[in-house]
N, C-alpha and C positions, 0 to 999 in steps of 0.2 A: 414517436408520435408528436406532430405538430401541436403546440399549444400559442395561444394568445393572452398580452396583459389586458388589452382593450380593445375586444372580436367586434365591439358596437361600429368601429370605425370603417369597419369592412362594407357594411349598407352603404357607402357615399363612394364605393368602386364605380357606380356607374357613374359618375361625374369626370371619367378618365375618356368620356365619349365627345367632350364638348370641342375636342377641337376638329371631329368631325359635320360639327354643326354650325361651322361659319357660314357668317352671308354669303350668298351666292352676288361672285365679283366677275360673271359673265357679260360679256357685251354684245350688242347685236348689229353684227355687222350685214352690209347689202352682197356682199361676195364671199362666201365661205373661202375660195382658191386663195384668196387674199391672205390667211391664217397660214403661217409655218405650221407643221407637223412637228412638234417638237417632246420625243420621246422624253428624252432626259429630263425635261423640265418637271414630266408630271411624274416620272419617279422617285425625283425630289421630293416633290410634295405631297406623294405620298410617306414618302421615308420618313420629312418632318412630323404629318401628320403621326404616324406611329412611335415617334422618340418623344411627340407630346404627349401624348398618350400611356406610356411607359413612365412619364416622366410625373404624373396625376397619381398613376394606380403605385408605382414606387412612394411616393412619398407616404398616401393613404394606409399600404401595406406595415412600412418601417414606423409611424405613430401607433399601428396596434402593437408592435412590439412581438414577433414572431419569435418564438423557440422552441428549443428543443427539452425539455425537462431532464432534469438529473436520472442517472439511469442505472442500473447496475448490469458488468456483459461478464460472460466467463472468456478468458483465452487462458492456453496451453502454454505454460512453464516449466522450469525446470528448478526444482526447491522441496521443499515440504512444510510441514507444520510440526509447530513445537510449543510444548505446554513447561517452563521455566517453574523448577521448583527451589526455590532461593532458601535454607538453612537460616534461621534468625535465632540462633542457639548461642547462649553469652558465650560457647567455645568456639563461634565464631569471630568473634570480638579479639580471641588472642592472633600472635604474630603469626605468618604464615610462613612452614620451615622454619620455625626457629632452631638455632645453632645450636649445638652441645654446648654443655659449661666448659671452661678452662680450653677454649680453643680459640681459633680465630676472631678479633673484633667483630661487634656488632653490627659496624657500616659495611663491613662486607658479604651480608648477609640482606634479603629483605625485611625492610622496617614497616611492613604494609600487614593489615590485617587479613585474614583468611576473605573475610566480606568484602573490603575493598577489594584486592586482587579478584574474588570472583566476579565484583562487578563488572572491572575493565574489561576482562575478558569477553562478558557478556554483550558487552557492549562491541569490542569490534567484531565478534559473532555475528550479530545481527545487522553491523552495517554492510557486513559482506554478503549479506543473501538478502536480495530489492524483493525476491518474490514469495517472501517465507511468509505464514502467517507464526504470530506468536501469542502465548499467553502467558500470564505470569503469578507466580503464587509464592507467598511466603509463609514458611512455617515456625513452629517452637513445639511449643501442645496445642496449639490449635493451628488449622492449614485458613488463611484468608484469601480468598481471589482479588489478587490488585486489578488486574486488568484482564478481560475474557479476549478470546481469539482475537485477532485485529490484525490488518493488513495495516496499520496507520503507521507508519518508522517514526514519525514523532512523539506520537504518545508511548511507543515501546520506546525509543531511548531515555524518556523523560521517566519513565514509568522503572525501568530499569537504573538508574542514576538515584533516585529515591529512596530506591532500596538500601543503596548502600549509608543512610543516615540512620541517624540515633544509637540503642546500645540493644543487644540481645535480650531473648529473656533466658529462662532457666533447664527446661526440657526440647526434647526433639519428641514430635509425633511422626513417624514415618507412613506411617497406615494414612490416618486423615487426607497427610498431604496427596498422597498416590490418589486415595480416593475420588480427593478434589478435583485433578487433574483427570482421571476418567471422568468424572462428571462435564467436563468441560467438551467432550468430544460426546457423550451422548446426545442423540436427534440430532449431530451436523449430518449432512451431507458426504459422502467417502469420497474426498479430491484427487489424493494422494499418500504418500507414507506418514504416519501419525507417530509424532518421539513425544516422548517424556526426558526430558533433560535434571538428571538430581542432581544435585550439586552440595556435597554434607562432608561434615568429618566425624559423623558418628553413627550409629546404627539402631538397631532396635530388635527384640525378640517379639516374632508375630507368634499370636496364637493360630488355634487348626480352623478355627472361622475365619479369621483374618485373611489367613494365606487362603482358604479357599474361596473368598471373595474376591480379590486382587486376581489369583490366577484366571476366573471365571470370566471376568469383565475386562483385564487387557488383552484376551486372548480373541475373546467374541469383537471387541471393537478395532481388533488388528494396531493394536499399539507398539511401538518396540520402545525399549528402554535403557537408555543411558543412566550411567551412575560414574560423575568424577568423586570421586573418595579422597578428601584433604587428608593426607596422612596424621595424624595426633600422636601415635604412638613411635617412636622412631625404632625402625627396623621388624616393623611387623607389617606385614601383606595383608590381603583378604584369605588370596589361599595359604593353604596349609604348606609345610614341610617338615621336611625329619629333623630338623634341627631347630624348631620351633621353642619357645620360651614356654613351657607348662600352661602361663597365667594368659594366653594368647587365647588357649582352645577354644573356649566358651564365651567370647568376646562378642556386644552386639552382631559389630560391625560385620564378621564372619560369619554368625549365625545367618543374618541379611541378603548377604553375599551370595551364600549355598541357598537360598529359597530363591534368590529371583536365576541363579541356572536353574533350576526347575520348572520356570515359567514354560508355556506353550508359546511367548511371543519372543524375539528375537532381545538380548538383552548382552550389552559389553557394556565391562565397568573398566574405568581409569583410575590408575593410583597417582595423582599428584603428592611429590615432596618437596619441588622446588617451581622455581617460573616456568623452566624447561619444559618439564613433565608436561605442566597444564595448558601448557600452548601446542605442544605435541598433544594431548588430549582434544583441544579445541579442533585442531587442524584434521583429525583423522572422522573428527565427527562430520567439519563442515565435507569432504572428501564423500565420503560412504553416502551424505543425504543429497546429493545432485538426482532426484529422481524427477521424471514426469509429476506433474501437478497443474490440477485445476485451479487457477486464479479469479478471485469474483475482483471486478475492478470497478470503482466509482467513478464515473464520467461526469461531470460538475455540471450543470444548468448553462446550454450551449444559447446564446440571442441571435437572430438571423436577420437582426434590426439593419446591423453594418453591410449587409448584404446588399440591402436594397438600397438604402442610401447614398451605396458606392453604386450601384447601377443607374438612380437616378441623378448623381454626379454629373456620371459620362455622357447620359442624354441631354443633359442642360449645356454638359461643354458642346456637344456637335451644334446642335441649337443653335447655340451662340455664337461658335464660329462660322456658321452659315448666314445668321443674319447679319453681323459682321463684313462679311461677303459681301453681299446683296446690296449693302449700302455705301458701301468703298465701289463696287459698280456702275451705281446709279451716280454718285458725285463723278466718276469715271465718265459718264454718258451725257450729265450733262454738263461738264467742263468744254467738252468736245463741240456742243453744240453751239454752247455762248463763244466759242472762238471763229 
């Protein structure tokens, strides 16, 4: 829809009429036969007549200042959305892969925390998908919404980059944060595929309310759920085997594990214990979420000032060139005469 800065300016459009109101520069002659017939002449002048004319209502038009107002449209992409559950647990704070003792040097190992490394990562995640939307939340005991859904790539990298400062605190709530993160997708809109992306090196024991809330609400809101797993323990899995360590069985992080395959919505967990692992993690993720999706895009406050001012430009050059014309003729006509 058209909008105006200064619509006042539009009443003095009929002032674009005056150059249809010139003196009449007829003559009265005793012999009409006398008078050439001269077509071209008067389609000139009419022609001028309407480039001055153009050249009034153009400028009138471009001082109210015409636009188009900021707008929001949907197109057809290909991506999804994703709600970023960032681990702010001081066992994030420790090395990521750290090395057994009495083995190889430490430089040959990464010197980077579990939190830094999952920053980066997050971060070229999300410069790789332009039509993702994201959200992002961080937890300990309590889950905080940094930032809600948002197609904006700068405020999620910025927003993402922030994360990785200051120092942990003490517990993991895992419940809260999910919860949070459902909340965030309730009353949208269904665009596309809906992820919860967890990113943790520890677990949690739900109780039979908990799990049945969780299961109840990413199931109805069609959510699927990732879970990269920072390894902590060396040489323990999520799942089970027969040659498991006793003190493994009863382990959050297991426990966790075997509740969300239960879930009714689609859910892979990744074991990171090195760089490898979680870039292999990253990759399989961004791979799998290439689906159809609904994009809302903001289209910025369009001015259609430059429009007109470039069309009454052009009319002021023909103008000009033509009177230009006219009078390099007439010194023409009468040089010829005074010779």
């Amino acid at each position: 829809m058209l909008s105006w800065d200064i619509p006042v300016l539009l009443w003095l459009l009929p002032l674009a009429l005056l150059p249809w109101l010139s003196h009449n520069t007829d003559k009265t002659v005793a012999w009409q036969a006398l008078l050439p017939h001269d077509r071209v002449s008067q389609l000139l002048t009419l022609l001028f007549k309407i480039l001055s004319s153009m050249v009034i209502a153009c400028l009138l038009v471009a001082l109210a200042n015409p636009y188009i107002p900021e707008r929001i449209v949907e197109r057809s992409r290909q991506g999804a959305e994703f709600v970023i559950l960032l681990d702010r647990s001081r066992s994030m704070d420790d090395i990521f892969a750290r090395p057994p003792r009495n083995t190889l040097p430490i430089e040959a190992f990464s010197t980077r925390s579990k939190r830094t490394v999952s920053r980066d990562y997050l971060v070229e995640f999300v410069k790789r998908r332009p039509d993702d939307r994201f959200g992002y939340i961080l937890f300990s005991t309590r889950a905080t919404e940094i930032l809600p859904l948002s197609y904006n790539r700068e405020a999620i990298l910025a927003t993402i980059e922030a994360g990785g400062l200051g120092k942990g605190l003490s517990k993991t709530d895992i419940f809260k944060a999910l919860s949070k993160a459902a909340d965030m997708f309730e009353g949208e809109t269904y665009r596309g595929s809906r992820n919860i992306l967890l990113i943790s090196d520890g677990g949690e024991i739900l109780d039979a309310d908990e799990k049945s809330q969780l299961q109840q609400r990413l199931a109805q809101m069609r959510i699927n759920l990732y879970w990269i797993y920072l390894r902590t323990v060396r040489g323990m899995t999520l799942d089970e085997h027969e040659d498991d360590n006793l003190l493994w069985l009863d382990m959050p992080e297991r426990k966790l594990h075997a509740f969300f395959k239960q879930l009714n919505t689609p859910y892979q967990a990744f074991e990171a214990g090195s760089l490898k692992e979680f870039a292999a993690a990253i990759d399989e993720i961004h791979r799998q979420q290439y689906q159809p999706l609904i994009v809302e895009e903001r289209l910025p406050r369009q001015s259609l000032a430059d429009l007109f001012l470039y069309m009454a430009f052009l009319s002021c050059l023909v103008l000009t060139v033509a009177r230009v014309y006219t009078s390099w003729g007439v010194r023409q006509a009468f040089n010829k005469e005074t010779v």
